[in-house]
C-alpha positions in Angstrom: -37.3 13.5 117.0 -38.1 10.1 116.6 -35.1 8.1 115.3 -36.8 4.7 113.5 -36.0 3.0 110.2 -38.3 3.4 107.7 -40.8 0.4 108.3 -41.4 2.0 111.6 -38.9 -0.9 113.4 -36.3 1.1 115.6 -32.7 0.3 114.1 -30.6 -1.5 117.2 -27.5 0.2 118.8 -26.1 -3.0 119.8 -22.1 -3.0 119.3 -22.6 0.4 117.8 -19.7 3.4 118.0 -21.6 6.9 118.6 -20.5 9.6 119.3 -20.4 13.0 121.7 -20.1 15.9 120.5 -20.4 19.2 122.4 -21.9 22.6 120.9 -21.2 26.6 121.7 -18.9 25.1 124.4 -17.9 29.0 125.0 -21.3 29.6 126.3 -23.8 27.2 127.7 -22.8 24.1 126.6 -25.0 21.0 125.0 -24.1 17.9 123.6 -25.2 16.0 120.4 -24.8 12.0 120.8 -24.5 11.2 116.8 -24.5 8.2 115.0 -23.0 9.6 112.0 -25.2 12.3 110.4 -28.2 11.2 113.0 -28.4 12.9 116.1 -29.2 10.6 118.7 -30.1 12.3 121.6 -28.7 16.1 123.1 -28.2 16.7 126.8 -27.7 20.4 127.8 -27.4 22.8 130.7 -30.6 23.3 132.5 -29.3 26.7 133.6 -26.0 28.3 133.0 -25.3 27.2 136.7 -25.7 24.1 138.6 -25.5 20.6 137.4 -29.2 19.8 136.6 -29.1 18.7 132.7 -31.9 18.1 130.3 -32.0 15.2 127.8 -33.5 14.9 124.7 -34.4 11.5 123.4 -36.2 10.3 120.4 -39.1 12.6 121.8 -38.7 12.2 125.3 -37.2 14.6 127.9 -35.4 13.3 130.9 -33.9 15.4 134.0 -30.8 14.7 135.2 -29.3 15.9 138.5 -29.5 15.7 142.4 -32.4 13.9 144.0 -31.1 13.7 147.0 -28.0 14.9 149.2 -26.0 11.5 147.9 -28.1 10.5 144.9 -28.6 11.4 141.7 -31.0 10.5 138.9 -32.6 10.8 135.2 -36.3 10.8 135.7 -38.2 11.1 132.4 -40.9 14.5 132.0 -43.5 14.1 134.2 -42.7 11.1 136.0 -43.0 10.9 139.8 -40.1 8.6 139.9 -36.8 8.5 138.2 -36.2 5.7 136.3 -32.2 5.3 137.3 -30.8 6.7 140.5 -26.6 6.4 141.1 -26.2 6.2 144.9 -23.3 7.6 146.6 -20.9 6.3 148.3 -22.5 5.4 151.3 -24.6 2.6 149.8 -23.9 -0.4 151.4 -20.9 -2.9 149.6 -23.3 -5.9 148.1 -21.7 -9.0 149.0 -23.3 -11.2 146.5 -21.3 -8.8 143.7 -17.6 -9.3 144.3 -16.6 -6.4 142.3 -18.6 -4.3 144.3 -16.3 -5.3 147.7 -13.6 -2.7 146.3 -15.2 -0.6 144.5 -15.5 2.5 146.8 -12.0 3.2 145.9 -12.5 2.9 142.6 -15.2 5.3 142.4 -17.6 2.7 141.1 -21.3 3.0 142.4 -24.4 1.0 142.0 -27.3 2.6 139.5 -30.8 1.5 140.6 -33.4 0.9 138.3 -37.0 1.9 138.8 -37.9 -2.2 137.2 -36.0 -3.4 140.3 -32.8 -4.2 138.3 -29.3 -2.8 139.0 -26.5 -1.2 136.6 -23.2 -0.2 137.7 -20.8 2.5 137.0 -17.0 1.5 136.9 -14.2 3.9 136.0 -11.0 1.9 134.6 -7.7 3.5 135.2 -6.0 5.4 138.3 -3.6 8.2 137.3 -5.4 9.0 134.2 -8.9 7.7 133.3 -8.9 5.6 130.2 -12.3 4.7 129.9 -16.1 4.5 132.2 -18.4 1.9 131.5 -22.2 1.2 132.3 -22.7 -2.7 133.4 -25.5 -4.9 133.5 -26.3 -7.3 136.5 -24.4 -9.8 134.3 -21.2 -7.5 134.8 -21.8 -7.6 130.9 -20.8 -3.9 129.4 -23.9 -1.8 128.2 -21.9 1.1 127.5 -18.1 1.9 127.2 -17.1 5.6 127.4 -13.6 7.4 126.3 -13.1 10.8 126.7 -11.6 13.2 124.2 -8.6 15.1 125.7 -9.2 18.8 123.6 -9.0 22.0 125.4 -11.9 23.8 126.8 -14.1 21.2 125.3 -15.2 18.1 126.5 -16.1 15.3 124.1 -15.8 11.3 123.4 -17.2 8.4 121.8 -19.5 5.6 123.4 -19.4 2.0 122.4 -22.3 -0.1 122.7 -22.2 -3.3 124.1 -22.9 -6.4 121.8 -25.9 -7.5 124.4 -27.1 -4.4 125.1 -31.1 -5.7 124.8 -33.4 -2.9 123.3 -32.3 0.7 121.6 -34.6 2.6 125.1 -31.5 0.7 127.3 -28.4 1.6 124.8 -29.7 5.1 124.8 -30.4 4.7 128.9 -27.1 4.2 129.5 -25.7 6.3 126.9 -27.1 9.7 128.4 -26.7 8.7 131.8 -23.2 7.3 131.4 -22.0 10.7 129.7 -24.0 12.7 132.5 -22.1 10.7 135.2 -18.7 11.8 133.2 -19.6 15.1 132.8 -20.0 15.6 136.6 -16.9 13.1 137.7 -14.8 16.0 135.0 -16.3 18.7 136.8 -15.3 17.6 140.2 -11.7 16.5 139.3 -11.6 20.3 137.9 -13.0 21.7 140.5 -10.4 19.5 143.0 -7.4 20.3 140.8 -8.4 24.2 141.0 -8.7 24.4 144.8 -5.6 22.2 145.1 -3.6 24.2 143.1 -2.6 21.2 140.7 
């Protein structure tokens, strides 16, 4: 399913708009990140229960889910490793990083990289969630996320930043960005349910 231009060079995503769109969303759903009539990449359900999640990427296959009690991950098909990890809460505040001093609130977390490099995850808005982003070390946004309000189906759009580096990081950040909204959706549902809201 690989995705190049025609003289084999891989077309940048930089300060592209893509976007999700989710399939059979009656049954077990999947999700097609398109750039117009392309499909990107397509993350689905590993089973009809849990949260684990399979990507699809220009020929690769990635897991995504729990790799630990407070972590979770995308490791990439037969890697011994995953490649990005999201830490939970209890990850230590980095104090060289002052946005990171408040962001437990916030719900922001760090996301490790296997190259020793860190992203974060930031959620903008308090009531009701405007948009999620992916950030670099810079603070500099490698993917911005918006969520379509529809019934029973859950879809959006992801912009790509303007410095996003190479079309393997855009796409990085794409399916794990949407991967960390699908769950942080799930979990406000699943709150709102047992609360009664």
């Amino acid at each position: 399913m690989s995705l190049t231009a025609t003289g084999a060079t891989p077309v940048s995503l930089a300060g592209r708009s893509l976007a999700w769109r989710v399939l059979a969303p009656w049954t077990r759903p999947s999700w097609e990140l398109r750039d117009d009539e392309r499909v990107l990449a397509t993350v689905r359900r590993a089973h009809w229960y849990g949260g684990t999640m399979i990507a699809e990427v220009e020929g690769a296959r990635w897991r995504l889910g729990r790799i630990g009690w407070f972590e979770v991950g995308l490791t990439p098909d037969g890697a011994a490793r995953p490649s990005l990890i999201q830490r939970g809460f209890g990850w230590p505040t980095d104090e060289t990083t002052q946005r990171l001093r408040l962001s437990r609130w916030r719900g922001d977390a760090p996301i490790e990289r296997a190259d020793g490099h860190r992203w974060y995850w930031r959620q903008h808005g308090f009531v009701r969630d405007v948009r999620w982003e992916v950030l670099d070390e810079r603070e500099c946004a490698l993917a911005v996320f918006t969520r379509t309000h529809r019934p029973f189906r859950i879809e959006g759009a992801v912009q790509i930043g303007d410095e996003t580096e190479s079309r393997a990081e855009a796409l990085e950040a794409a399916v794990f960005g949407w991967y960390l909204l699908l769950r942080e959706t799930a979990r406000r549902s699943h709150a709102a349910a047992a609360g009664g809201h």
